[in-house]
C-alpha positions in Angstrom: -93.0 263.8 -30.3 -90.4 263.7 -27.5 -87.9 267.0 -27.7 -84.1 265.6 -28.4 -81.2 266.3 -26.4 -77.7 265.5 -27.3 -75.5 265.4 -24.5 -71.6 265.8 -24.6 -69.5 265.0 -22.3 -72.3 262.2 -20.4 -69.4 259.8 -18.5 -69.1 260.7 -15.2 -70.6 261.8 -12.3 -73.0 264.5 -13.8 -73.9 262.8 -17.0 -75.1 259.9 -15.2 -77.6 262.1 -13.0 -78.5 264.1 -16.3 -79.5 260.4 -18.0 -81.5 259.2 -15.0 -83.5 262.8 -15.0 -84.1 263.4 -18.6 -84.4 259.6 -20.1 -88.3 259.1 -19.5 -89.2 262.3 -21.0 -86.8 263.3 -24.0 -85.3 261.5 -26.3 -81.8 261.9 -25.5 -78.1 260.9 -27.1 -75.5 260.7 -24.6 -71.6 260.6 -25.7 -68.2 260.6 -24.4 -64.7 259.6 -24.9 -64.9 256.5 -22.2 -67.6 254.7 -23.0 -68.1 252.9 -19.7 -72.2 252.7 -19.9 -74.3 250.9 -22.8 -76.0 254.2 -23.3 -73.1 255.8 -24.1 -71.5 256.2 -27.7 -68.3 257.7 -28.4 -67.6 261.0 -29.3 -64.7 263.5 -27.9 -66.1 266.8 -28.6 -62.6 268.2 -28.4 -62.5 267.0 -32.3 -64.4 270.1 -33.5 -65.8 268.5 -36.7 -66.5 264.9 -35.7 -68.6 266.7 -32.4 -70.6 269.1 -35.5 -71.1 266.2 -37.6 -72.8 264.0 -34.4 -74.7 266.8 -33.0 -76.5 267.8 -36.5 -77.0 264.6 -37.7 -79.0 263.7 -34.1 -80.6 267.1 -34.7 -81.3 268.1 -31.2 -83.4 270.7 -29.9 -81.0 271.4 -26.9 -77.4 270.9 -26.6 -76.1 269.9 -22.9 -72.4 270.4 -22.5 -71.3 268.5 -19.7 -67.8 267.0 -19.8 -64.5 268.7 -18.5 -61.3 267.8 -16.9 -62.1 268.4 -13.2 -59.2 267.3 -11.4 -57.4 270.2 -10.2 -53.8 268.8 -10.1 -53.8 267.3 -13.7 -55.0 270.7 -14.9 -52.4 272.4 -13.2 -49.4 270.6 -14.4 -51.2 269.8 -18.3 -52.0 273.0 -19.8 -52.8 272.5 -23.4 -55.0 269.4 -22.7 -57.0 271.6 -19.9 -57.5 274.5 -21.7 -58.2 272.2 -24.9 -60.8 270.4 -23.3 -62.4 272.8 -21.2 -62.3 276.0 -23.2 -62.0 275.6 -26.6 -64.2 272.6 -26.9 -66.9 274.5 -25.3 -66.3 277.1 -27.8 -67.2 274.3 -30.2 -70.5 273.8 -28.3 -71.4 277.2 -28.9 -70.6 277.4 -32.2 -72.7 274.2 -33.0 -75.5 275.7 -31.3 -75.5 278.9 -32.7 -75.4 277.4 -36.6 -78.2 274.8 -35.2 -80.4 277.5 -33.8 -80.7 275.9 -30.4 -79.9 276.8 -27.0 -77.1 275.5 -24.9 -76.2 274.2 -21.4 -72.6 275.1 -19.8 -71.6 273.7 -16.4 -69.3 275.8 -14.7 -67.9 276.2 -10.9 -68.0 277.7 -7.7 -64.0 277.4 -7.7 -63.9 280.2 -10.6 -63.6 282.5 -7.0 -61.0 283.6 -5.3 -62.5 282.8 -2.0 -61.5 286.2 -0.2 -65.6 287.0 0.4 -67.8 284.4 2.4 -70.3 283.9 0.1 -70.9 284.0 -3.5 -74.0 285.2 -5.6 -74.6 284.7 -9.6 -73.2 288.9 -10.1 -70.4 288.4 -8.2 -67.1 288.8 -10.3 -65.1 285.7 -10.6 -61.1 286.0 -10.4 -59.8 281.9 -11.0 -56.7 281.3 -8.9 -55.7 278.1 -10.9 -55.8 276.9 -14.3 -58.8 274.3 -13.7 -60.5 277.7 -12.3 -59.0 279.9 -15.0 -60.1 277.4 -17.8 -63.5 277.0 -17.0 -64.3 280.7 -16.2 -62.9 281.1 -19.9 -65.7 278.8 -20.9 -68.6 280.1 -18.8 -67.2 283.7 -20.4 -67.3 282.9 -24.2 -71.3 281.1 -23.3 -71.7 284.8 -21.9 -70.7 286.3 -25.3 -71.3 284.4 -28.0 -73.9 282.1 -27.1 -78.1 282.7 -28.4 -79.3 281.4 -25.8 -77.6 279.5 -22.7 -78.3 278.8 -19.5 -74.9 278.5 -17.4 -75.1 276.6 -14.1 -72.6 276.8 -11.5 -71.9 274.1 -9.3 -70.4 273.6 -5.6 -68.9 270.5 -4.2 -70.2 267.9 -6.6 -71.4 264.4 -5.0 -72.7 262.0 -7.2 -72.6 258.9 -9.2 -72.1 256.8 -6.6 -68.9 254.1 -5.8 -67.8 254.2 -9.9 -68.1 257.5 -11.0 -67.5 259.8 -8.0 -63.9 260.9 -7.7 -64.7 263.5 -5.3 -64.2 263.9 -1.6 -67.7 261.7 -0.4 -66.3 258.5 -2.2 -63.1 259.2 -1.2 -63.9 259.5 2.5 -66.0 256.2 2.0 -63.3 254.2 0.4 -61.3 255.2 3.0 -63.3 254.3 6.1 -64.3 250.8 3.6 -60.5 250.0 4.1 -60.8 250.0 7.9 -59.4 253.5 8.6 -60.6 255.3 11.6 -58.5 258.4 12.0 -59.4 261.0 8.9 -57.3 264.1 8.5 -59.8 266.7 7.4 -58.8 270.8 6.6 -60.7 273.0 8.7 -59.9 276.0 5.7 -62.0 275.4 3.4 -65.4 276.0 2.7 -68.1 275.1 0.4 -71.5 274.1 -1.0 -72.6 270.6 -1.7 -74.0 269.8 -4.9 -76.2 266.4 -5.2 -76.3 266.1 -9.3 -79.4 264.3 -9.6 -80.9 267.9 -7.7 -78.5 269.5 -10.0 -80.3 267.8 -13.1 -83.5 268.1 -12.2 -83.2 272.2 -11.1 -81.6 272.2 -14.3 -84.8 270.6 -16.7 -87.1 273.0 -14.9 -84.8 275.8 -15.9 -84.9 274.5 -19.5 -88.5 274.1 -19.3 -89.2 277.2 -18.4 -86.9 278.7 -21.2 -85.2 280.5 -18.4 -81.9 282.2 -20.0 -79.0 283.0 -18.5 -76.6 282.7 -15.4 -77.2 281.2 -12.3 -75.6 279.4 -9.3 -77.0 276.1 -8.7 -75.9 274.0 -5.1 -77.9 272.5 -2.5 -79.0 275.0 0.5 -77.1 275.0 3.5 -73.3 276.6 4.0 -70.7 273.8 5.6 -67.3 273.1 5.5 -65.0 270.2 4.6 -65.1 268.8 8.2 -69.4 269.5 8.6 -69.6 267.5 5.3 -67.1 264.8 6.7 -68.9 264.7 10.0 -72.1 264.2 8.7 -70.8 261.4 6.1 -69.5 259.4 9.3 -72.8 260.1 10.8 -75.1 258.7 8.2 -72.6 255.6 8.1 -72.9 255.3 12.0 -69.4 255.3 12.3 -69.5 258.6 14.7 -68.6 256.4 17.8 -65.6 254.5 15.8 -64.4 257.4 14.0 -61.9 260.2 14.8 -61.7 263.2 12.8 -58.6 265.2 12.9 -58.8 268.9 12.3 -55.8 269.9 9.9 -54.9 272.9 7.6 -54.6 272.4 3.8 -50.6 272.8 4.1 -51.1 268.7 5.4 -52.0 267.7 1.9 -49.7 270.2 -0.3 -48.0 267.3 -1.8 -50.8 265.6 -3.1 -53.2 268.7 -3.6 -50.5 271.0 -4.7 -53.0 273.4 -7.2 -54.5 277.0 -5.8 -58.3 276.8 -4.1 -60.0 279.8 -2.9 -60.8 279.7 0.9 -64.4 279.8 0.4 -66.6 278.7 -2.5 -70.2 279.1 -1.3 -72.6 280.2 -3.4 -75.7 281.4 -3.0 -78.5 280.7 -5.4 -80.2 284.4 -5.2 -81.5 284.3 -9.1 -82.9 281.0 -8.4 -84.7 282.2 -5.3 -85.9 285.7 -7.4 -87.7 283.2 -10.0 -89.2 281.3 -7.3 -86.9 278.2 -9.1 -84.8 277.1 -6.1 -86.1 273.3 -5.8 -82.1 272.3 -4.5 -82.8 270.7 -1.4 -80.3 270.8 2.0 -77.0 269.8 1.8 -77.4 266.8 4.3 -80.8 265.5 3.4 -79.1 265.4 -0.4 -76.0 263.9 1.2 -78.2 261.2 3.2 -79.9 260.1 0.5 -77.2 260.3 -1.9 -75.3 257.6 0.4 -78.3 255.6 0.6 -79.2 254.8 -3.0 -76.0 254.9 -4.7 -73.6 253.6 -1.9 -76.4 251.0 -0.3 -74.7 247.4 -1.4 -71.2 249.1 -0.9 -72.1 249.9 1.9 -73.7 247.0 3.0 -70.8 244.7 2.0 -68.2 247.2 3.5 -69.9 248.5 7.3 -71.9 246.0 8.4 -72.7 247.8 11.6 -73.6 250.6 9.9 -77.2 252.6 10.3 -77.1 253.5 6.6 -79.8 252.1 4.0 
């Protein structure tokens, strides 16, 4: 018999990876709010009782908590419906797995920082500068407490789910170079670490398989910046001769990305390393391949000079 793993929150760029890692070997359910997949049903596990009443009736032997309201701007200037969605209902998580006896799985961030040190290991105290930050250390805090048994993941920079579900800065960049812009504007202030999520999801099922407790930062190797990352995206796409990157500060964008981010947010995945568990790969060979099977039609149709796929 296949173990069963609900999965809340399974819509974007993260559930997608979790699905295409944990499909062949568990039998999994995966829900959201928008179904946009047909694996999906609905479920928005903000609604405490509807979100107790699908996970028992599923009977699961893990619950994965994945969903959250990530962009930073919306949280900032929509309080109730950030703190609703990505506190409280992971309070509901933990409740459901406590009464069901079962562990659970929290995703939190490397942005719960304040970015005043370089680098960031799993003891490190957090201090959130915004309310996207604030909000999800107030999750990955109440897992800490209340939770059996958890294992809370931190993640960097996420990149994944290729041209539908990513709304982060690698499909961003590659919409806008698809659009025939040459000149990008990139801050040279702000530093991170990568995360590939099908690496993320597949760190993550040897964590769970190992029955592995507990805290741990989870990103690919390799410190960069916003600028490394954009340079090697233009790279992989062959557009370094065509391209022009322009160095700015994060002031350029203030109108459009208005909410607090810490300086730095690189982690380093010490507990992973300890347990001999650290299977994330480097930042660019994730990022190359990343491009290549999920961008690879786009890609094709978009940059037909390109030395990708």
């Amino acid at each position: 018999m296949k173990k069963k793993i609900y999965i809340a929150g399974a819509g974007g760029m993260l559930g997608e990876a979790f699905y295409r890692v944990f499909k062949e070997e568990y039998d999994i359910k995966c829900t959201d709010k928008d179904v946009n997949e047909d694996w999906l049903s609905l479920l928005d596990f903000r609604d405490f009782d509807n979100y107790k009443k699908d996970v028992v009736d599923f009977k699961p032997d893990f619950l994965f908590h994945l969903g959250a309201y990530t962009d930073l701007e919306y949280c900032e200037v929509n309080l109730d419906d950030t703190y609703l969605t990505n506190t409280t209902a992971v309070e509901n998580a933990v409740i459901i797995a406590n009464e069901l006896q079962i562990p659970v799985l929290y995703i939190s961030t490397a942005g719960i920082f304040d970015g005043k040190k370089d680098f960031y290991d799993d003891w490190d105290e957090p201090n959130p500068l915004g309310h996207y930050a604030r909000s999800k250390y107030m999750g990955e805090r109440y897992v800490r407490e209340h939770a059996e048994r958890y294992i809370i993941c931190r993640a960097g920079w996420m990149m994944g789910g290729g041209p539908k579900k990513d709304k982060k800065f690698i499909n961003k960049i590659i919409k806008q170079l698809a659009t025939g812009t040459r000149d990008l504007h990139i801050v040279n202030d702000k530093d991170g670490t990568p995360t590939f999520t099908v690496d993320f999801a597949k760190n993550v099922k040897l964590l769970f398989e190992k029955e592995y407790w507990g805290l741990y930062n989870l990103v690919c190797n390799g410190e960069t910046s916003r600028k490394e990352v954009a340079e090697e995206l233009v790279r992989i796409l062959g557009l370094q001769d065509e391209v022009t990157i322009h160095e700015v500060t994060s002031d350029y964008f203030k109108d459009t990305y208005f909410a607090p981010r810490p300086p730095s947010e690189r982690l380093i995945n010490k507990k992973l390393d300890l347990r001999d568990m650290n299977k994330m790969r480097d930042w660019k060979v994730a990022l190359d391949e990343y491009v290549n099977d999920y961008f690879g039609d786009f890609v094709k149709e978009h940059f037909e000079s390109s030395k990708c796929v």
